[in-house]
C-alpha positions as CSV (number, residue, x, y, z in Angstrom):
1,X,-3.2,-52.0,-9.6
2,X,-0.4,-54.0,-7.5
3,X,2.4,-55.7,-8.5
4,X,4.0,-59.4,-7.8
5,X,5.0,-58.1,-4.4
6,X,1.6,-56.2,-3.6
7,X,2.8,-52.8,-4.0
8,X,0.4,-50.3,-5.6
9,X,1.3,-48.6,-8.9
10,X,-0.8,-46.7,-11.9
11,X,0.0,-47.2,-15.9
12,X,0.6,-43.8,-17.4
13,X,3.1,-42.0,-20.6
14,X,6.3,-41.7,-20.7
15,X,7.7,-38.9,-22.5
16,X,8.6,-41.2,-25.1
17,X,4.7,-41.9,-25.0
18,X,5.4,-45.5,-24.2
19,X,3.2,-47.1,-21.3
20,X,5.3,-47.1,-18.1
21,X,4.4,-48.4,-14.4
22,X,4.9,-45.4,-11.6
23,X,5.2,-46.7,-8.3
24,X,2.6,-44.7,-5.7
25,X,2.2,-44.7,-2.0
26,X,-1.9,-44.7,-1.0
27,X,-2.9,-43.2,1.8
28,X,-6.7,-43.2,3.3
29,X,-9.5,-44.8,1.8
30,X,-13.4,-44.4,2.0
31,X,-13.6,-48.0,-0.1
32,X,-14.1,-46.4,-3.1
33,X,-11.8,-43.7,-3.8
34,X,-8.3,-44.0,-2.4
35,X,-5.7,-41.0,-1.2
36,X,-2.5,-41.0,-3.3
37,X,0.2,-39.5,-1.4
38,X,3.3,-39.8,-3.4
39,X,4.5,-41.0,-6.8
40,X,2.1,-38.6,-8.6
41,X,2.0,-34.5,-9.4
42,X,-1.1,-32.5,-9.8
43,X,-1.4,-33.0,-13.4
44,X,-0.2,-36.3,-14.2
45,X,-2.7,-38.4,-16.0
46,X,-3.3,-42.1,-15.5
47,X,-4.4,-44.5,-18.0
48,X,-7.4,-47.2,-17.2
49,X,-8.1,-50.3,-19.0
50,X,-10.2,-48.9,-21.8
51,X,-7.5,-46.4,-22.5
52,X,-4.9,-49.2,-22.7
53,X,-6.5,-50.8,-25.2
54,X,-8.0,-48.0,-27.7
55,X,-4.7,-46.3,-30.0
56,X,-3.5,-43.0,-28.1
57,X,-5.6,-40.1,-29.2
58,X,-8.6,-41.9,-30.2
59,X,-12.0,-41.3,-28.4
60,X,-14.3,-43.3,-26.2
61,X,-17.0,-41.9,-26.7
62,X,-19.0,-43.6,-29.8
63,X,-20.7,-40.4,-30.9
């Protein structure tokens, strides 16, 4: 995702559990991944659209 001003930035928790925007740096790209190199630790976890719009601790999967 980028911003009004074209800066990158992923959705993720707070610890209040609200969605928050974290600003991040990219580094090298193949085209279809892309290196983060700051604004993220090891095990922070991101949220993608179809996580934004199910409840938090629901499931994807439909089995």
């Amino acid at each position: 995702n980028y911003d009004e001003d074209n800066n990158p930035y992923v959705l993720m928790y707070d610890e209040q559990g609200e969605i928050m925007q974290q600003d991040i740096t990219l580094g090298i790209s193949d085209g279809v991944k892309v290196e983060v190199t700051n604004g993220l630790h090891v095990d922070d976890e991101v949220l993608v659209k179809k996580e934004i719009l199910m409840p938090r601790g629901t499931s994807a999967n439909n089995d």
